[in-house]
C-alpha positions as CSV (number, residue, x, y, z in Angstrom):
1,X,83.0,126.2,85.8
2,X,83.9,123.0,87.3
3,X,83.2,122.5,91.1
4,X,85.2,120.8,93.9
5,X,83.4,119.7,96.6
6,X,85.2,118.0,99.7
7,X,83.6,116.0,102.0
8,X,86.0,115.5,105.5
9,X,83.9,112.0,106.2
10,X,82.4,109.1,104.0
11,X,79.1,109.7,104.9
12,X,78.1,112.8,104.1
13,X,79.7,112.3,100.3
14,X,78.3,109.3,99.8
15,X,74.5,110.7,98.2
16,X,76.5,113.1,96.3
17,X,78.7,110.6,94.7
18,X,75.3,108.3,93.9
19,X,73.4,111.2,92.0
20,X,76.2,112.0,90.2
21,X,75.9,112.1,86.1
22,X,78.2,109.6,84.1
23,X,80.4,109.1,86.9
24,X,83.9,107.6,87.0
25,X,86.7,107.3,89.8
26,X,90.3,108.5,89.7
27,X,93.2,107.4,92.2
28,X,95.1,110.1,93.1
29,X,97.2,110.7,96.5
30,X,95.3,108.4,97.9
31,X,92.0,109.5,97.3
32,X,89.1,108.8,95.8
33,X,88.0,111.3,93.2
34,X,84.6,111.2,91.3
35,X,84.3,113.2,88.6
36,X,81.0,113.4,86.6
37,X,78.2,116.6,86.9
38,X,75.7,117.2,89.4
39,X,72.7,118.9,88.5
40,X,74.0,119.9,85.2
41,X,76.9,121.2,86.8
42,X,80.5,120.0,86.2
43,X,81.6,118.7,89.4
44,X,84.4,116.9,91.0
45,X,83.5,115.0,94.5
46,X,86.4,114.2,96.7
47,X,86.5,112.7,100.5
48,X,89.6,114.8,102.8
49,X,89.9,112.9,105.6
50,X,90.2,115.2,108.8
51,X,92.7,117.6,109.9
52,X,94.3,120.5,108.4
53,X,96.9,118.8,106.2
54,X,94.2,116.6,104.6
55,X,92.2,119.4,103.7
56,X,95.1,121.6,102.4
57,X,96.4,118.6,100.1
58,X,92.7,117.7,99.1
59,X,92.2,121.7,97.8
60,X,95.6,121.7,96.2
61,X,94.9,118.6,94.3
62,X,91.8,119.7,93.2
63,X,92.7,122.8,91.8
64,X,96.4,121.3,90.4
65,X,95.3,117.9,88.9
66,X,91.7,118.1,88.6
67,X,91.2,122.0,87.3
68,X,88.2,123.4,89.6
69,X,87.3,126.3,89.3
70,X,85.4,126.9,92.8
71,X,85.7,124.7,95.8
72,X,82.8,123.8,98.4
73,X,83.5,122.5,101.7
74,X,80.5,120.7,103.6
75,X,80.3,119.0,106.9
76,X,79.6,119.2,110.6
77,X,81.4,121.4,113.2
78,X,80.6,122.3,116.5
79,X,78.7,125.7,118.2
80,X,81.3,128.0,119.8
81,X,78.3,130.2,119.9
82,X,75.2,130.0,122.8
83,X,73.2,131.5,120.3
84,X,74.1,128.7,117.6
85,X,72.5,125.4,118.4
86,X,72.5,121.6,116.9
87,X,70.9,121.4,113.7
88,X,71.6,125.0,112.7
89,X,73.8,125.9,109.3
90,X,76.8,128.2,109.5
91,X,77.9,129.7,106.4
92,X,81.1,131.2,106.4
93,X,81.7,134.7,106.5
94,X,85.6,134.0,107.4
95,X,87.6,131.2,108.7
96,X,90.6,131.2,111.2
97,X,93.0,128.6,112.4
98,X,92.3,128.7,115.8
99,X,95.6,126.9,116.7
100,X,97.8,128.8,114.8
101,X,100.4,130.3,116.9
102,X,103.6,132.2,116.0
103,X,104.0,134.4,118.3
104,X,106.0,136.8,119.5
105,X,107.3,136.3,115.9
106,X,104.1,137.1,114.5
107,X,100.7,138.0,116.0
108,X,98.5,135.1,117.2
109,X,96.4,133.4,114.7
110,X,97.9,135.3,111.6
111,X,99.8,132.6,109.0
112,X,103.1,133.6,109.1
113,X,104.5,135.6,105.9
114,X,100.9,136.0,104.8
115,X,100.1,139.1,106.8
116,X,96.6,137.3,107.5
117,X,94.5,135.5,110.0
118,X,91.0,135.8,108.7
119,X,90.3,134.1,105.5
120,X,87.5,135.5,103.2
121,X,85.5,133.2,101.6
122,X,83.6,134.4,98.1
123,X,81.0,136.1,98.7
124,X,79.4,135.3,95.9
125,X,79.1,131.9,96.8
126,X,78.5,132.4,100.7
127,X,75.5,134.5,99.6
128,X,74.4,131.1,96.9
129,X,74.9,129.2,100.1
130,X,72.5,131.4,102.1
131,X,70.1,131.1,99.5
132,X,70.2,126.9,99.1
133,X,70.7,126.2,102.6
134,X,66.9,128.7,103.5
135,X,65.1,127.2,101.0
136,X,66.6,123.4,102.2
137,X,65.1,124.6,105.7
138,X,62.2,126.4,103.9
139,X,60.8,123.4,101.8
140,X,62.4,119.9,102.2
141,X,63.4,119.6,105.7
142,X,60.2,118.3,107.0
143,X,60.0,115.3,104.5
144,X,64.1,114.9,104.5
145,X,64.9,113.9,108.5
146,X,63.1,111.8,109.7
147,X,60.7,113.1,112.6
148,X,62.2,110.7,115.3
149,X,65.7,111.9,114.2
150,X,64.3,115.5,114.8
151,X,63.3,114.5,118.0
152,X,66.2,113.1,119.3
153,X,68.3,115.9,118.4
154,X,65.5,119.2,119.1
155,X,65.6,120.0,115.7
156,X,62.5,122.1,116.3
157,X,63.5,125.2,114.3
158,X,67.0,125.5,112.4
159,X,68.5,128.6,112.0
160,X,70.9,129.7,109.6
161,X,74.2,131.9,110.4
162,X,76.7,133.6,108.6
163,X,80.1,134.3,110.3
164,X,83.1,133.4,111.2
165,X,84.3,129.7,111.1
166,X,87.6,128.0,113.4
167,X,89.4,125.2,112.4
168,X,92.4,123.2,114.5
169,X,93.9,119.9,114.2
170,X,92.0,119.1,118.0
171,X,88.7,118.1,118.9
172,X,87.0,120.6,120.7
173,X,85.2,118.7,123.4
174,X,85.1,121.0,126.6
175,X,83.5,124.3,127.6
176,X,86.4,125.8,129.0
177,X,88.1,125.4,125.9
178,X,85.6,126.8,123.7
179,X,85.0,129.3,126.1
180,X,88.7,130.2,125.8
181,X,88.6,130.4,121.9
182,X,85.5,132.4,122.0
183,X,87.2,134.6,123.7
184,X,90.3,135.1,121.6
185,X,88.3,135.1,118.5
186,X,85.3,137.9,118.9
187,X,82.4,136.6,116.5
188,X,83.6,132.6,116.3
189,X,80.7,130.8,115.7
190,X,81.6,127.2,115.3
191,X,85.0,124.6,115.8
192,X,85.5,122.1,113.0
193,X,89.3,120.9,111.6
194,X,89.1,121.8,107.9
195,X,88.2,124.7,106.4
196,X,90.4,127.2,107.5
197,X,93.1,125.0,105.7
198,X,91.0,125.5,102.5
199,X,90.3,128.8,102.8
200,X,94.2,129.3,103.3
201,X,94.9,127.5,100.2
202,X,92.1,128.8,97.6
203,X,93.2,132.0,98.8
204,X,97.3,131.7,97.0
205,X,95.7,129.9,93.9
206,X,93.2,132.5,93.3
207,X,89.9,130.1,93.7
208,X,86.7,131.3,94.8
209,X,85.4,128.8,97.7
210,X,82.6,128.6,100.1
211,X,82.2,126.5,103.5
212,X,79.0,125.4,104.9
213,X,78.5,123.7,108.2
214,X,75.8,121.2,110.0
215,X,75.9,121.8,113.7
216,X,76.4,118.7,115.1
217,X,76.9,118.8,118.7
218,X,78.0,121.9,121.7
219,X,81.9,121.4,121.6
220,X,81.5,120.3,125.3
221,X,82.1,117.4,127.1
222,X,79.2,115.3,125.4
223,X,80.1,116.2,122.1
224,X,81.2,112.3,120.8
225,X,77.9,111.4,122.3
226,X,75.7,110.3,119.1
227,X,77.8,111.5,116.7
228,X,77.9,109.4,114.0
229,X,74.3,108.8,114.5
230,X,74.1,112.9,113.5
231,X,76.0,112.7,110.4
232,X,74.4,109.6,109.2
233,X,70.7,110.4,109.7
234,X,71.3,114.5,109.9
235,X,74.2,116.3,108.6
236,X,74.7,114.0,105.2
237,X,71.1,114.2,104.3
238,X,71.5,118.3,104.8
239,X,74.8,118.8,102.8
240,X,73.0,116.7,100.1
241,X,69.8,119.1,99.7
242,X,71.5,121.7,100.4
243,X,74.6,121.1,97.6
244,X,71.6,120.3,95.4
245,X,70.1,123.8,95.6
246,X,73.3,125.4,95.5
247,X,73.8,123.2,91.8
248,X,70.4,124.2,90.9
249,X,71.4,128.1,91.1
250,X,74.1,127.6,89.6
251,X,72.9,125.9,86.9
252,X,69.8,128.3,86.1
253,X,73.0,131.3,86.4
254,X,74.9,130.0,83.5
255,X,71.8,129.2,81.4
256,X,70.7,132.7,82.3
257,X,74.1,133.7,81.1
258,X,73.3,131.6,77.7
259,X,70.3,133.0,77.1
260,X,71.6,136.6,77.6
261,X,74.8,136.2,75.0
262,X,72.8,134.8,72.2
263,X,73.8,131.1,72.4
């Protein structure tokens, strides 16, 4: 197994990239690519950039130049969801390009010539993600944010959700606007600008990926306000945890696996 993880800013690969194991950098297509293991686990650490484009030719050079196996998307997105609040984790169920539209040639939101819309991820690893991202909440929040960060953004009691994910090269930053893309997309749960391009291409290679998201703001009108400050003091110290537990489990699977075939 080797594991790709994207990150779409610096900060929130930038702990990952420190605790990695014998580490060394690659140039490729402009990118930065750290490749070394994590927790025992073989792992390849890459920054997207944002948009749709990025992400698709961050996945596809992955998988093409750098051989991953599984690819993990972390980082911050916004609630479409009044039940989903900041500070909460979204685990993907699904993921949709919300701004994908091809219509009357083909139905709204599917990718044309795919016969899809809604992008599975592996349910193997959304379930691992579940897992890593209660016991994050469960046993190291309190000592990982720092209690006037938790203060200043209510992060009195985060909640974990599993559902289904947008992505569009726009930043969704007004309530009629998510209110509009709840309501074309039954069950959206949170607005980011990446993962549905991953999704989309781990789906034609055949690679198993999961995509975990920080809420980091309301996808309304004050959703710049702070937002750095979030992902610096917030989101990057919760995709860290949280991609350590996931590593952990993964690692204590394949030794399982040892164990259990005699080696």
């Amino acid at each position: 197994m080797r594991l790709g993880i994207i990150s779409a800013l610096h900060e929130e690969q930038q702990g990952l990239v420190e605790a990695m194991q014998s580490p060394y950098k690659l140039i490729h297509g402009m990118r930065e690519v750290w490749v070394g293991q994590l927790w025992e686990i073989d792992a390849v650490c890459v920054l997207s950039r944002i948009g749709k484009v990025a992400a698709a030719m961050t996945a596809t050079l992955l998988v093409e130049k750098f051989g991953v196996t599984h690819i993990l998307f972390t980082g911050v997105a916004g609630s479409a969801d009044k039940s989903v609040h900041v500070g909460d984790i979204v685990v993907a169920e699904s993921l949709v390009q919300h701004d994908m539209d091809a219509s009357p040639l083909f139905p709204r939101h599917e990718v044309p010539l795919t016969g899809i819309s809604h992008f599975a991820s592996d349910q193997t690893m959304a379930l691992q993600l579940l897992q890593a991202a209660g016991d994050f909440l469960d046993t190291e929040l309190a000592t990982t944010i720092d209690v006037q960060e938790r203060a200043v953004f209510a992060l009195q009691s985060p909640r974990i959700h599993r559902g289904l994910i947008g992505s569009g090269d726009q930043f969704v930053g007004s309530r009629e606007r998510i209110q509009a893309l709840g309501e074309a997309l039954p069950g959206l749960l949170a607005v980011e600008m990446e993962g549905a391009a991953v999704a989309q291409v781990c789906f034609e290679l055949g690679i198993p990926f999961g995509v975990i998201r920080t809420i980091s703001d309301n996808a309304n009108e004050n959703a710049a306000t702070d937002f750095m400050r979030f992902v610096k003091s917030v989101a990057a110290r919760y995709a860290f945890c949280i991609v350590r537990q996931f590593c952990r489990q993964l690692g204590a699977g394949v030794q399982a696996s040892k164990v259990s075939a005699g080696m």
